[in-house]
N, C-alpha and C positions, 0 to 999 in steps of 0.2 A: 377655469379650463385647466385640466391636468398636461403638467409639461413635461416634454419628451426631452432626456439628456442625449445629449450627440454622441458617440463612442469614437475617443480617436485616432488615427490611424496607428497601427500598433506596424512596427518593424518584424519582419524574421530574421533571426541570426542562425547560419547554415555551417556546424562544422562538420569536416568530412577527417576520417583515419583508415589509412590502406587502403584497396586498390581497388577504390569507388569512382566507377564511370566518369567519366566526362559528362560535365550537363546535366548529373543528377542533383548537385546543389539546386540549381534554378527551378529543374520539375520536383522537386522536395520543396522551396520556397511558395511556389504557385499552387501546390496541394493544402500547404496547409492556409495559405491567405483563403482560401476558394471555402476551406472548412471553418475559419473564423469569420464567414459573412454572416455566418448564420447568428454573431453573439450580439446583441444590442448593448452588454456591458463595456464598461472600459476595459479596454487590455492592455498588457506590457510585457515588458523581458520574455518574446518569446524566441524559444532555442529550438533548434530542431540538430540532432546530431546519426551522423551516417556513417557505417563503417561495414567494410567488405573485408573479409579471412580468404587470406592468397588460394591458404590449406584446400583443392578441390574437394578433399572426402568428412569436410567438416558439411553438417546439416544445415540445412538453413543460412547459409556463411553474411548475407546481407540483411543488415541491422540498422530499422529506421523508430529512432526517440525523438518525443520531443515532449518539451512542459512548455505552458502557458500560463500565465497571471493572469486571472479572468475575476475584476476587481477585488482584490487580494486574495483570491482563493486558487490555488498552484492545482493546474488539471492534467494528467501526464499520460501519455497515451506511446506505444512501445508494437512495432509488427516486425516478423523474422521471415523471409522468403529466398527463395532460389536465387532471385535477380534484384538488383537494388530498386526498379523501377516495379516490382510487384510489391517488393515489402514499403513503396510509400505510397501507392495503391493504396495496400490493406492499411498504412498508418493515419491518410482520411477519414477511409472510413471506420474507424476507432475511436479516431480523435472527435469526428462529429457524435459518434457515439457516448462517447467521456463527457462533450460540452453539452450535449443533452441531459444524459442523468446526470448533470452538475447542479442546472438549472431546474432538476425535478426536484432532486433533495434540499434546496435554495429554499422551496416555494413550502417545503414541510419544516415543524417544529422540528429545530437540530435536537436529538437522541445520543447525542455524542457524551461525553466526557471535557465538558469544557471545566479548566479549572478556574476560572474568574466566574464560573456561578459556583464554584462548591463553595458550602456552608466551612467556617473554620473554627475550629472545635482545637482546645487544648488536648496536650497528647495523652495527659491522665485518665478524661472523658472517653476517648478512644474505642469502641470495641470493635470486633471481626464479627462482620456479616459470612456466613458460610453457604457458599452454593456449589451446584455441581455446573459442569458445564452443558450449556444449551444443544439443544439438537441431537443429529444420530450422535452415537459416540466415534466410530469409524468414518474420517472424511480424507478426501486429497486436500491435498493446498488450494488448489483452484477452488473446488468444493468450500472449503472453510474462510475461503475468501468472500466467498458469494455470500454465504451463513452471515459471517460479519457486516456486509451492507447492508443485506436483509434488516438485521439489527439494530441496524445503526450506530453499531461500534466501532472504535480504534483500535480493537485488538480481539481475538478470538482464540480461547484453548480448544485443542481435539487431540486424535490420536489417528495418527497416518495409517490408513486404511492399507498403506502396502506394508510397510517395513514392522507397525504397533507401537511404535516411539511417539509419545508424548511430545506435543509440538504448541506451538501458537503462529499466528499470523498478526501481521499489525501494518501499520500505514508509517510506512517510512524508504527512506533512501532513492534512489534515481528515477527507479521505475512505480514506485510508489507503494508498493508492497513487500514486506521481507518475512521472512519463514525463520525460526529458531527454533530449535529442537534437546532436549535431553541428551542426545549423544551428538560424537562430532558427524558432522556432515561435510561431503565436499561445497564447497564455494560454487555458485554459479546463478544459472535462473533457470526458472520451470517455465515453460508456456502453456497455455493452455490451445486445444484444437479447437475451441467452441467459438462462436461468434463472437462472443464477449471480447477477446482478445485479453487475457488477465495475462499480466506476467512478474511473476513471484522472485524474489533476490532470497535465496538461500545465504542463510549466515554459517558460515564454517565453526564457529565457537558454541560449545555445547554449554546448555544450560549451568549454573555454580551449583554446587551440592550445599545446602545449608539448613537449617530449623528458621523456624516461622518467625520466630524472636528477630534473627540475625537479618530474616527479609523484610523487617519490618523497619530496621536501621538501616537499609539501603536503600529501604522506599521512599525515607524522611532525609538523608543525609544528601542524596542525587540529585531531588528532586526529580527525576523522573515519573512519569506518569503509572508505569506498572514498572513490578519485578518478574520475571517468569526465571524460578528454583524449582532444581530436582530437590524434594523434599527430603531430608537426611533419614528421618525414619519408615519412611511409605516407599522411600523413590521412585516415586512418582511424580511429572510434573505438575505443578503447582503456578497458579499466576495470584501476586496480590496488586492492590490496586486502592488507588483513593475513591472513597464515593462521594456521590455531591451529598448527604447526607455529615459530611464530616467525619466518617467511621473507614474504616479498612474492610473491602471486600477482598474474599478469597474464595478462586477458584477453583476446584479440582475438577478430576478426568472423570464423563460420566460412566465409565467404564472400566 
């Protein structure tokens, strides 16, 4: 007889900064306990953080995060609204959103980039896999965001459909997605208005200008999983990257 593990009662921890209602900790606690019924896994460390801007002519001034350990896989879910008690509204139902497709991509072969399967290959052996990047060549962030689940990847090159600057998107930082681009950008996040609820962390630091060689000793010396370089000769951006194959993938712009 197949047996059922018990999930155990996981804590919310509610912090609040600036000038966030009375009693929205506790209806921010009881939203997202009410959205974790739905996980059969075990859970942990889960945070939820609330912050309200005094500023009236800032958008959207009420800001509800939070991440969850949903056994050992961190599921981060992020809503912006008029009122605190609308944007943890929307951060529900996101969150229920996030813990579902957590649990769809769970139940599919991971497509990702894990490094504990790649094959490892002396660096002499080495060569450059060359591709161009997937999909339209012109996306938004949110757009290139999407393109990368689709995928099944940790990271996605495009070229921002407003501005033509050469970008990537990848899975990192608070909100769980960050944007880095070729030139500087200002610092902040993007939202998206779609259901989805995506919301993107803009990096202010613009891509390093370098040759392939020199990205290929930051790719080994950091370990880090990619480099994304304005290429010194094309300048254009460029992402390299390790394959499970043991070889160096490089990507450029399909356009």
């Amino acid at each position: 007889m197949k047996q059922t593990r018990e999930r155990p009662v996981t804590g919310v921890r509610v912090e609040v900064g600036g000038d966030v209602p009375e009693g929205a900790a506790e209806y921010a606690r009881t939203k997202v306990l009410t959205a974790l019924d739905t996980v059969r896994e075990p859970l942990s460390e889960t945070r939820v953080k609330l912050s309200q801007a005094a500023d009236p002519t800032v958008p959207r001034p009420a800001v509800a995060q939070v991440s969850v350990d949903v056994d050992g896989r961190l599921v981060r879910a992020q809503a912006a609204a008029d009122t605190m008690s609308e944007a943890i509204d929307l951060l529900q139902d996101r969150l229920m959103g996030r813990l579902a497709h957590a649990r769809d991509t769970a139940r599919r072969p991971h497509r990702g980039r894990d490094p504990g399967r790649r094959r490892r290959l002396p660096v002499e052996e080495r060569r450059i896999v060359r591709r161009t990047a997937s999909g339209p060549p012109r996306r938004t962030p949110v757009e290139a965001v999407a393109d990368m689940e689709a995928l099944g990847h940790d990271f996605h090159l495009f070229t921002d459909a407003e501005s033509g600057v050469d970008s990537v998107v990848y899975r990192a930082g608070e909100v769980g997605y960050r944007l880095a681009r070729t030139e500087r950008s200002m610092p902040g996040l993007l939202f998206s208005d779609s259901p989805s609820g995506v919301v993107v962390e803009v990096s202010g630091v613009p891509a390093p200008r370098m040759g392939l060689a020199q990205a290929m000793w930051r790719l080994e010396i950091t370990g880090l999983p990619f480099v994304f370089f304005t290429h010194s000769v094309t300048g254009r951006g460029n992402l390299l990257h390790h394959r499970l194959d043991g070889h160096y993938g490089l990507i450029t712009p399909a356009a």
